[in-house]
SEDRENGU-747871 format. One record per residue (C-alpha): x, y, z; residue in one letter. Coordinates in steps of 0.1 Angstrom, whole numbers, plus 2048, in hexadecimal, padded with zeros to 3 digits. Example, Ala and Ser with C-alpha at 12.3 -4.5 7.8 and 13.67 -1.06 7.14 Angstrom:
<atoms>
87B7D384EA
8897F5847S
</atoms>
This chain:
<atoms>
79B83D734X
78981C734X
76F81E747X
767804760X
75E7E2756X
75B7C075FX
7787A7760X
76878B776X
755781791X
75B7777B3X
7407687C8X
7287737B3X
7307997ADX
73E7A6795X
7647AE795X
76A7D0782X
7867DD772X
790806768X
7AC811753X
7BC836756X
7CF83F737X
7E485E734X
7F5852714X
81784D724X
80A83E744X
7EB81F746X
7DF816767X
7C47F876FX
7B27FB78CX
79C7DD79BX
7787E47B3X
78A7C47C8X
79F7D57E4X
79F7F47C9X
7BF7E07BFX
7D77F37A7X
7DA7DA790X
7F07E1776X
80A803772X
81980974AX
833822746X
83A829729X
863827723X
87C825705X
8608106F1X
8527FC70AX
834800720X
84B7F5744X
8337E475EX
83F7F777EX
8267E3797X
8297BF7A0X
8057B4795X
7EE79478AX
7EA796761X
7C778076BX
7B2793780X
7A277678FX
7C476C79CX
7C47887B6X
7A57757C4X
7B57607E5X
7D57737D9X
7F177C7F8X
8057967FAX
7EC7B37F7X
7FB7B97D3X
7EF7DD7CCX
7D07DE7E3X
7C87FB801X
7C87EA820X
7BA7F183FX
7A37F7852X
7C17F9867X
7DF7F384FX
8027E285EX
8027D287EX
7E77D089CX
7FB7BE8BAX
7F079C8C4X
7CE7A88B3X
7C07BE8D1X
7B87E18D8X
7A47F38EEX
7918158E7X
7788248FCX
77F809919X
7747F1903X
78E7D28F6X
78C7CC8D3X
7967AB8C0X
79F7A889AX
7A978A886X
7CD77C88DX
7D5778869X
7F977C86DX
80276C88DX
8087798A2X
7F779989AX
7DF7A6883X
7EB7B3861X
7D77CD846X
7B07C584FX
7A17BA838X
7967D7820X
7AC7C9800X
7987AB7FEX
7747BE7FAX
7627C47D8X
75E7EE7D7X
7498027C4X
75C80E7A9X
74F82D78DX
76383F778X
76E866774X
774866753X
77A89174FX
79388E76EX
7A586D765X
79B85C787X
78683E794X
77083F7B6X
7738227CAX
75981F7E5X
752801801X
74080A823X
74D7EF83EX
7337E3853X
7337E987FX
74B7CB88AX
75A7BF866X
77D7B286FX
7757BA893X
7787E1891X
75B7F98A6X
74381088EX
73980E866X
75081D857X
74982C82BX
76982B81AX
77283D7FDX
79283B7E5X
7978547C8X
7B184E7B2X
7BE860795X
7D885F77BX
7E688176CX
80A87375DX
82286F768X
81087078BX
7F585479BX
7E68657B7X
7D38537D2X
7B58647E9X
7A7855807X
78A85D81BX
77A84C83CX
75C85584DX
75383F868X
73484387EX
74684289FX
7668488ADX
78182789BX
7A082888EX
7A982486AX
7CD82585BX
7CC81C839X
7E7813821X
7EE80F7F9X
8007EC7F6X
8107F17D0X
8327DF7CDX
8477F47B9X
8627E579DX
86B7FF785X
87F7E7770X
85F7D576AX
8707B3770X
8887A1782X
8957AA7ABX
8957CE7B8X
8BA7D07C8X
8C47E57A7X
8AA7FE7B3X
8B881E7C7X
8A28267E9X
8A184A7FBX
88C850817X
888871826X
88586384AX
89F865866X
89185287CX
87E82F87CX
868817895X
87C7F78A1X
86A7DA89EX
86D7B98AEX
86F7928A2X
84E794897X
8517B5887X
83A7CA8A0X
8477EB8ACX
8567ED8CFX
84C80B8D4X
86B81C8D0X
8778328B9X
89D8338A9X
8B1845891X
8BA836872X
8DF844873X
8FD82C876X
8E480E86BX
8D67F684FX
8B880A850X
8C4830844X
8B8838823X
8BC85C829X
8D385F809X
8CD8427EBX
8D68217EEX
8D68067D8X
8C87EA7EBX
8E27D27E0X
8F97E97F5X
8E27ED811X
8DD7CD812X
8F37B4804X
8E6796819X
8C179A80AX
8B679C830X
8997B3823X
8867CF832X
8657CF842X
8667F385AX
84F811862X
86283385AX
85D84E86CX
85986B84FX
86C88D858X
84E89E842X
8618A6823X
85B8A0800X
85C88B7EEX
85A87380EX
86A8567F7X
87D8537D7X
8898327C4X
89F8387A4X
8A181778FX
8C080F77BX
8AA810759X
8A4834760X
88683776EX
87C84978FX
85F8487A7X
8598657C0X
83F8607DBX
83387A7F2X
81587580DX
80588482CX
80E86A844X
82386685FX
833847854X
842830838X
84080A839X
8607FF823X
85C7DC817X
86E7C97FFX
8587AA7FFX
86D79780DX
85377F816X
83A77E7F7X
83575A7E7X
8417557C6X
82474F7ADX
821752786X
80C767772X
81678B776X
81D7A075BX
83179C73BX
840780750X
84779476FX
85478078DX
83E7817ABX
8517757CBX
86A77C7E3X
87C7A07DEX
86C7A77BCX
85D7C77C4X
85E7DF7E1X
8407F27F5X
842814801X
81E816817X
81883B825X
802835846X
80583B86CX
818828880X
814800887X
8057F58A5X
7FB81A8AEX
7D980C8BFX
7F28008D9X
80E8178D5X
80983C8E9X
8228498E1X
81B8468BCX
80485D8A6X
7DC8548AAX
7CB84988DX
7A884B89EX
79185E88AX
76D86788FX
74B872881X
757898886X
77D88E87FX
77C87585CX
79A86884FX
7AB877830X
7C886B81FX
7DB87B7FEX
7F78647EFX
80C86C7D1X
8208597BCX
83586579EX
84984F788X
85D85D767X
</atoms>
């Protein structure tokens, strides 16, 4: 393991920068939105970046696309921007209008110290009463550790009054370190899904996947699922098996995922910019990776009928997230 270190500095702190190294497996990790930077599996001879990622730290700095960051504190999408708790009406930044998207939590400069016996880095950030709009302090706490071929993720919320928090890891996945994802195979152990509308918020409703573009109940390639590239940007209901997602790659590589939450946002970055500078020449734009974020459901705060993702000081917020590639 390398331990953390620094790579940079953004408005006067210091951007850091950890390595885990199993030997077959290396995994950077940055203190700015505890970003995973970098992923090298090692395959026929060649260490295969499986993570769409900046080569230049400092490139992440203004960066969209929430490239390997945890988002939150309220991950996906917030309707219009409004909530109310309490009988109170909250209002958060309309960053992606017309709602709001993430927070703002993969933008922040963490804490970061290393674990070198266990193979992990601690991330910590405490979010102040009112940042992004959101009731209560909240301390935030990210563990993650590598022990190959898994990369295991550990979340932890404490807030200081009753808020919610729904937070997500934003990796986009390519296992053929290069090029478009629609050779990759997709299985999703979810039979239903939440309809969305034009501007992707939920309706409210929610739908089986049978008999449409949407079931990946057995594998599909994606250039069979969807031959007219119109993407996918959807909220899967999880039946509660395991793995929860797998994606087979046609270089032989496979990535299991399993989590504790309720639901799946599938995207297959259909709307990232195209920029230069990943690694070993990767391609960062428009359906060169895909996400598979574990989290509750969008718009919950609004939704009733969707699971709550309140927490308290007696009720924190825990979240385990695995994901195996070999």
């Amino acid at each position: 393991m390398e331990p953390p270190r620094q790579v940079g500095t953004l408005n006067g702190a210091p951007l850091m920068r950890a390595v885990l190294d199993s030997g077959a497996m290396r995994v950077a990790i940055l203190n700015l939105g505890c970003i995973t930077q970098d992923w090298r599996v090692a395959q026929r001879g060649r260490d295969v970046p499986v993570v769409l990622g900046h080569a230049d730290p400092m490139a992440y700095a203004g960066s969209s696309g929430f490239l390997g960051a945890v988002v939150g504190r309220v991950a996906n999408r917030t309707g219009f921007g409004r909530f109310t708790l309490g009988g109170q009406e909250y209002a958060l930044p309309v960053n992606m209008p017309p709602h709001h998207l993430h927070g703002s939590l993969g933008t922040k400069l963490w804490s970061m110290e290393a674990d070198s016996g266990a193979g992990a880095v601690r991330l910590s950030y405490t979010s102040p009463d009112g940042e992004d709009g959101y009731p209560g302090r909240v301390a935030f706490t990210v563990t993650i550790t590598l022990k190959a071929p898994r990369l295991t993720y550990e979340f932890e919320a404490t807030p200081d009054r009753e808020t919610p928090v729904n937070l997500a890891q934003h990796n986009y996945y390519n296992l053929m370190g290069g090029g478009d994802v629609y050779g990759h195979a997709v299985e999703i152990a979810a039979q239903r899904y939440t309809p969305a509308d034009a501007t992707l918020l939920p309706t409210g409703e929610i739908a089986p996947v049978a008999g449409t573009r949407f079931d990946f109940t057995s594998a599909r390639r994606l250039a069979e699922a969807d031959p007219d590239r119109q993407g996918y940007d959807l909220n899967y209901v999880l039946d509660g098996g395991q793995p929860a997602a797998t994606v087979r790659a046609p270089n032989g590589l496979t990535l299991r995922l399993t989590t504790d939450r309720p639901g799946l946002q599938f995207y297959t970055a259909g709307g990232l910019g195209a920029v230069d500078g990943g690694h070993e020449g990767q391609t960062i734009g428009p359906f060169a990776g895909l996400c598979l974020e574990p989290q509750g459901f969008p718009d919950a705060l609004n939704k009733p009928g969707f699971p709550p993702i309140l927490c308290s000081p007696e009720a924190p917020y825990a979240q385990r997230l695995e994901v195996e590639v070999s």
